[in-house]
N, C-alpha and C positions, 0 to 999 in steps of 0.2 A: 028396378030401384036404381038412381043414378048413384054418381062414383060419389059426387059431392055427400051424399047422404049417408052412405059407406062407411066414408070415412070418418063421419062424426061418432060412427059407433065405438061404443068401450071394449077395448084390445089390448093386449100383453101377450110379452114374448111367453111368459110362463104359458097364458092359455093355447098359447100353438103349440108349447113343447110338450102340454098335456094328451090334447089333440092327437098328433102326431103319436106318441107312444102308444097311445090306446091304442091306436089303429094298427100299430106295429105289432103289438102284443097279441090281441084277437085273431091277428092274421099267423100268429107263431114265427114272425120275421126275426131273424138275428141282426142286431143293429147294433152301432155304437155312435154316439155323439160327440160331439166335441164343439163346445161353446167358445167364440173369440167375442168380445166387445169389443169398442171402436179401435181402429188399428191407425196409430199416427203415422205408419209407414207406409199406407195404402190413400190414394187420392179418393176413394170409397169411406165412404164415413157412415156410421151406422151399426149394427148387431149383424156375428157372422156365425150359422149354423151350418157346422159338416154334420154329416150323413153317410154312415160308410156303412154296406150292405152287401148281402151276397149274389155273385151278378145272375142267380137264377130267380133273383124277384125283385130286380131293378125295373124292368117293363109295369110290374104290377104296382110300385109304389109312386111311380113316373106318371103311371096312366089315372090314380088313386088322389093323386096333390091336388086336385082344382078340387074336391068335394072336403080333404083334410082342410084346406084354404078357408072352406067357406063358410067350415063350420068352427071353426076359429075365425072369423069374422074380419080374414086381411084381406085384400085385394091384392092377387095376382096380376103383376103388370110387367112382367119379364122373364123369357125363357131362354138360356143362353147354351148353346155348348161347348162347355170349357175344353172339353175333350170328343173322342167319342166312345168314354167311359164315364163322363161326369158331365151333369146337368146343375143350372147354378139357376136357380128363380129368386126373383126376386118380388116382393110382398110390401105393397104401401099402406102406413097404418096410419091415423093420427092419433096421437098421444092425447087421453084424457085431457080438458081445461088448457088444453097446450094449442099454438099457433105453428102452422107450418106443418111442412110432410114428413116422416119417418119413413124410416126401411129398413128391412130383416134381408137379409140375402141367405138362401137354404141349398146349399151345394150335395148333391145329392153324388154320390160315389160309386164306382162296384169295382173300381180297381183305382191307384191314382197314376196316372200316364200323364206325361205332362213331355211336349214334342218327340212324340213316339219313345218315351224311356220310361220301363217302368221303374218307379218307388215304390209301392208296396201294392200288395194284392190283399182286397178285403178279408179272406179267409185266414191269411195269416192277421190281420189285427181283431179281427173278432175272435177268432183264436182265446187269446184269456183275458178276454174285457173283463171288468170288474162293476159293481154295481154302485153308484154314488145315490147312498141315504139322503146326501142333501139335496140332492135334485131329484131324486127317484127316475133315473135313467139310467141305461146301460152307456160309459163309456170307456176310454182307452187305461189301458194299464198304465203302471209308471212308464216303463220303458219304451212302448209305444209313443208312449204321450209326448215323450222328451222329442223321439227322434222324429216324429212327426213336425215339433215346432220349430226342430235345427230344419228338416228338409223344406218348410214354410219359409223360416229366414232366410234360406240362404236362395230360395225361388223370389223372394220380393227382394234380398241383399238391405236385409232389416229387419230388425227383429223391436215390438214394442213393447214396451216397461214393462206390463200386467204379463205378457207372454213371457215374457226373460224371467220374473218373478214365479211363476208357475214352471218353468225351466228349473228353475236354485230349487224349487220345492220336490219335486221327482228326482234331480241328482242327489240331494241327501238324503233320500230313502233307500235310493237303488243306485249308487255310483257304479258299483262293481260291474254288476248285471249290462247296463247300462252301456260304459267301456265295451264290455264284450261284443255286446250287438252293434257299436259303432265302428267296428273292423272290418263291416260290410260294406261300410260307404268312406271310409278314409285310414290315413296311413297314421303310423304312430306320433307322424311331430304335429298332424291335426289334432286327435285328442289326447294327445297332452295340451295343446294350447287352450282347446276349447274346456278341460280340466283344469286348468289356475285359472279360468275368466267364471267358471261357474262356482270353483272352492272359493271364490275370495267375491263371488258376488258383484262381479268387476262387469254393467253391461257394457261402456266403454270400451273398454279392452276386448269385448267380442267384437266389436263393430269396426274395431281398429285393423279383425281380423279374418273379417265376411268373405275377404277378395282372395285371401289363401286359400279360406273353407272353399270355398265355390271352384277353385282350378283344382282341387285333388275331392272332390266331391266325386269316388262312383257309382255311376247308373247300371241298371240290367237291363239289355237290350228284352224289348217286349215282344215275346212270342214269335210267332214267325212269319214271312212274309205276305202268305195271305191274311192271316189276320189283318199284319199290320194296312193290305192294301185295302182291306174293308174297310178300317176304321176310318180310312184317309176319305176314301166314297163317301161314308158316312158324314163326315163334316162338310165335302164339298155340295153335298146335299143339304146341309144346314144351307151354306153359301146363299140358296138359290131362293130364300125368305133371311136377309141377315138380319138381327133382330136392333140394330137403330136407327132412330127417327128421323127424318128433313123434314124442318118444320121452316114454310116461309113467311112472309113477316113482310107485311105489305102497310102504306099509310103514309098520307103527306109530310113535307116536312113540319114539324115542329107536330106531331100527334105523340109522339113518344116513346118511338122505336126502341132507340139506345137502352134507355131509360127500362123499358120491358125486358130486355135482351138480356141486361145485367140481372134483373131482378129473378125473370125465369128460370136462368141458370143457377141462382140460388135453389130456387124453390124442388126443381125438378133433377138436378144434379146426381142426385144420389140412388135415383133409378136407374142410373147408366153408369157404362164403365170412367166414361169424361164427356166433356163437353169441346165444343169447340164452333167458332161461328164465321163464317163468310160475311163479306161486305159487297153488294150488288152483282159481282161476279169470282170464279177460283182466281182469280190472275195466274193463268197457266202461259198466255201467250199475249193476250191485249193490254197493250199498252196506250192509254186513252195520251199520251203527249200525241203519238201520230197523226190524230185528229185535231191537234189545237193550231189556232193559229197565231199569229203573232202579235198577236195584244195579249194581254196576263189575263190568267181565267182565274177565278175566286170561285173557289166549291161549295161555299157558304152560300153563293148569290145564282146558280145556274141558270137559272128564267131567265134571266135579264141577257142572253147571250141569243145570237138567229140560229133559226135553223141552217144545215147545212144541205146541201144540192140533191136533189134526188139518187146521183150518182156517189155520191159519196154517202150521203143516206144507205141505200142498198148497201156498199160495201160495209160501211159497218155493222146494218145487220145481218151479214153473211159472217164479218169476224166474230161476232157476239155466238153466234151458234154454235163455229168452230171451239170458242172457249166454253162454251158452256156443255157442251158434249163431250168434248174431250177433259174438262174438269172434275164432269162429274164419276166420271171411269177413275180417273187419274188421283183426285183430292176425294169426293164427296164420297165412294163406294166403299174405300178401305177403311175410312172412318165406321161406318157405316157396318160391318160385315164385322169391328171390334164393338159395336154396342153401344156408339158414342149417340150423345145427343147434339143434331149439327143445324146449328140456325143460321138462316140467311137472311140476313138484314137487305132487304129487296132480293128481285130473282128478274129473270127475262122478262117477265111479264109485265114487271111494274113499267118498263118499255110501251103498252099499248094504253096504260092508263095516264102518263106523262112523260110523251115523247120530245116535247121539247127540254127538259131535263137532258136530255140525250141528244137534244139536238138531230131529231129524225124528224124528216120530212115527211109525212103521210103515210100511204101503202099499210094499213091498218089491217088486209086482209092476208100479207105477208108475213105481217107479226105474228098474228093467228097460227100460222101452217106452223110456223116455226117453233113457238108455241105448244105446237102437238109432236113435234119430231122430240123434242126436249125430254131426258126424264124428268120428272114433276117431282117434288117435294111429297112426303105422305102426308101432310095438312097445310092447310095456309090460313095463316089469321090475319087478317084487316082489323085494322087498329082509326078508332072512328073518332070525331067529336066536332060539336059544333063548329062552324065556319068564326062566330063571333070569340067562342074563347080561344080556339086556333090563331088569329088574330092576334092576343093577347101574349101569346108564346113570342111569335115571330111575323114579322111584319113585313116580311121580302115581297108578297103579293095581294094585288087588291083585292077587296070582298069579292066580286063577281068573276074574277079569275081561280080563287080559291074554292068558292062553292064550283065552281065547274070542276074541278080537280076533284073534289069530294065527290060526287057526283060519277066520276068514269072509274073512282077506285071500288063504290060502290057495286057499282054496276060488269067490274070481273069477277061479283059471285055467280053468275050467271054461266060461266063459262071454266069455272077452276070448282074441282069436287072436293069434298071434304073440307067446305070452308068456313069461316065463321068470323063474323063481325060482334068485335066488342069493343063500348063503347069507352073510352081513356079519360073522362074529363075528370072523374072523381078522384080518390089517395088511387098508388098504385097497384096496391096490393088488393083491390079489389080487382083492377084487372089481371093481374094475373093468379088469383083463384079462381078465378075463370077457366082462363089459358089452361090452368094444369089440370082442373076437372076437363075437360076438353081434348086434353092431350092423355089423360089415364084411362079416357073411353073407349080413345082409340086403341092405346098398348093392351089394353085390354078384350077386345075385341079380334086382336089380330095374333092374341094367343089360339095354339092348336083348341080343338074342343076338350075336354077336359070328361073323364066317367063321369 
C-alpha cells in the first residue's frame, strides 16, 4: 500500500494512545505518559508523547512500535536517538477532511540522560504514577509532573503557556511536597524564586528567570564509566545511519526550484528536527569571483556568457570537488547526524547536465568520475515541464536550446538512484504531494525492520 494512501486513512492521537496502552497492559509493562501539545518554544510543531518505562522492557517496546504503529494506522517515518537511553519516533498522520501533513513525536524513555547527566531514573517516576480517569492512562504524579516540566524548560530555556498552566495546576495541590523534592536540583533562592512566579501565576517572571534556574540547576553524574563508555558506543553507532535526509533538486531555470524548496519545507518540516538548504554548493572555500572576468556577470542571464578554456575548465572542476567533499563532512553531515532535512537547490551534478551555466568546457567523462567520488544526496528529484510553458516563465533561452537542456536533465535519471521526475506545470502543491509521498517512502523504508 503506498504512503499517499496511508495517509488518507482516519487517525487520532487518542487511537495510538489506545493502541499503545493495550499493548502495554497485556504485556504487564509499568508505564507512565505524559502528553505535551504544540510547544511554541520548540521549532517542532505538532503532538509530543513521553513514554517512560522500565529499562528491562525498553528492547521489547522499541522492537514492538512498528506493529503498535500500524495498527493505529500512522506511519512511522523517523527514528531518532535522543540519547542512548531514549528513542524519539516520529508518526505522519493526516488529519481527517484536513490538507497537509501532521506529526506525533513518541519519545520512548528508560532513564532521562540528557549529555551524559542523569535527571531521573524511570523507576523512581513510575514509582507512584497515578491513574488519569480522563485519559484512562497511567501517568506522572503531581510532583513528578512539575519537576519534570521545570527540568523540560529549563533544557529548551522556555517553558509554553498550556505547560506553565499545568505547572500552577500541580503546585497548588502539592507546593509543600514539591519544595521538598526541588532541594535535589537547586538551592534556596531558586525556589523561592520559582515559588512567587508559580503563587502569583506570573509566566513572565519565570522566563525572566530561566537563565538563574539553568546555572544553579544540579545534575547526578550517570552511573559509572563503563556504562557511561557504552552509551557514548551506542550513539556513535547510531552515527553510522544518521537519521536525516539530502534531498537534491535538480531542473532548468524558471521550472520552479525556489518555489518547491519553500513549499516542501512547509510541507515536510515537522518530520524533522529543522530544516535547512544549500544553494548549488556549501561555500566552504569556492569563491566563483576568482573565475570571473572583467566584464559584470548577471546571475540572472548565465548562458549568455563563453565557456572558459579547458585549462581553467579542469581547474574548477577540481575546486568544485574540493568544496563539495569537504562541505559535505564539514556543513552537510552534522546537519544530517541532528535530523535535519537538508535540500540543495542544484548539486555537482547539475554540472554535467548544463555545463555552460558553469562555464565548463566539455570532459563529460570527468564530471562522471567525480560524480561518483562525491557523497550523493539520499534522493534526487527533477523538477520537469514543458519547453513551451518554460518559455512563458522565463525567456533567457531559445526553444531548441531549452528543449536541449530539458532533455540532458532528463537524461541524469539514468545515472543518479533514487530518482524521480515530477512534472511542475500545474498548482504547486500538487507537486509537492508528490515530493513528500516520495520522500515518506523513503524515511520510511530506511527505518530499522520493525517485529
Amino acid at each position: 500500500m503506498s504512503i499517499e494512501h496511508e495517509l488518507k486513512r482516519d487517525v487520532s492521537i487518542d487511537l495510538l494512545l489506545v493502541t499503545l496502552t493495550a499493548f502495554l497492559d497485556s504485556n504487564n509493562i509499568c508505564y507512565a505518559i505524559k502528553e505535551f501539545s504544540d510547544n511554541s518554544c520548540e521549532k517542532q510543531k505538532g503532538k509530543f508523547i513521553d513514554l517512560f518505562i522500565a529499562e528491562r522492557d525498553y528492547k521489547k517496546v522499541t522492537y514492538s512500535f512498528g506493529r503498535i504503529c500500524t495498527s493505529s494506522k500512522f506511519i512511522p517515518v523517523q527514528k531518532i536517538n535522543l540519547s542512548a537511553t531514549a528513542t524519539r519516533y516520529v508518526l505522519a498522520y493526516q488529519k481527517p477532511d484536513e490538507k497537509g501533513l501532521d506529526v506525533v513525536r513518541v519519545n520512548i524513555y528508560r532513564n532521562y540522560i540528557i549529555n551524559s547527566r542523569l535527571y531521573f531514573s524511570t523507576e523512581e517516576l513510575l514509582k507512584d504514577r497515578v491513574y488519569s480517569t480522563n485519559r484512562s492512562y497511567w501517568t506522572l504524579n503531581n510532583i513528578y509532573n512539575s519537576v519534570y516540566i521545570l527540568v523540560k524548560a529549563i533544557e529548551n530555556k522556555c517553558i509554553a503557556e498550556d505547560q506553565f498552566h499545568n505547572l500552577c495546576e500541580c503546585w497548588k495541590s502539592a507546593s509543600t511536597a514539591i519544595k521538598s523534592y526541588l532541594k535535589r536540583y537547586f538551592n534556596d533562592e531558586s525556589i523561592n524564586t520559582l515559588a512567587d512566579s508559580l503563587d502569583n501565576r506570573n509566566l513572565n517572571d519565570l522566563m525572566d528567570n530561566i537563565e538563574l534556574l539553568t546555572r544553579n540547576f544540579k545534575l547526578s553524574d550517570s552511573n559509572s564509566f563503563s556504562k557511561l563508555f557504552l552509551r557514548n558506543m551506542s550513539l556513535l553507532k547510531g552515527d553510522l545511519k544518521p537519521p536525516g535526509v539530502v534531498v537534491g533538486i535538480l531542473g532548468r531555470d524558471g521550472s520552479g526550484k525556489s518555489t518547491f524548496v519553500n513549499e516542501i519545507t512547509k510541507s515536510l518540516g515537522g518530520c524533522f528536527n529543522n530544516t535547512t538548504t544549500f544553494k548549488r554548493h556549501p561555500k566552504v572555500f569556492y569563491k566563483e569571483l576568482i573565475f570571473k572576468k572583467e566584464e559584470d556577470y548577471h546571475f540572472s542571464k548565465p548562458h549568455l556568457y563563453k565557456e572558459r578554456g579547458y585549462v581553467a575548465s579542469f581547474l574548477k572542476l577540481n575546486l568544485l570537488l574540493i568544496e563539495f567533499l569537504v562541505g559535505y563532512w564539514l556543513k552537510v553531515f552534522p546537519f544530517k547526524r541532528k535530523a535535519y532535512l537538508i535540500l540543495y537547490d542544484r548539486y555537482f551534478i547539475d554540472v554535467l547536465a548544463d555545463p555552460l551555466r558553469y562555464r565548463i568546457k566539455g570532459n563529460k567523462l570527468f564530471i562522471k568520475m567525480i560524480h561518483h567520488i562525491l557523497p550523493q544526496p539520499d534522493m534526487w528529484i527533477i523538477l520537469d515541464l514543458s519547453t513551451k510553458v518554460l518559455l512563458q516563465r522565463k525567456q533567457e533561452l531559445t526553444y531548441e536550446m531549452s528543449e536541449k537542456l530539458r532533455q540532458e536533465y532528463l537524461n541524469l535519471q539514468k545515472i543518479l538512484s533514487n530518482c524521480v521526475v515530477i512534472n511542475n506545470e500545474n498548482e504547486i502543491q500538487n507537486t509537492v504531494d508528490k515530493a513528500t509521498a516520495h520522500i515518506l517512502n523513503y524515511m520510511h523504508r530506511k527505518l530499522p525492520k520493525f517485529s
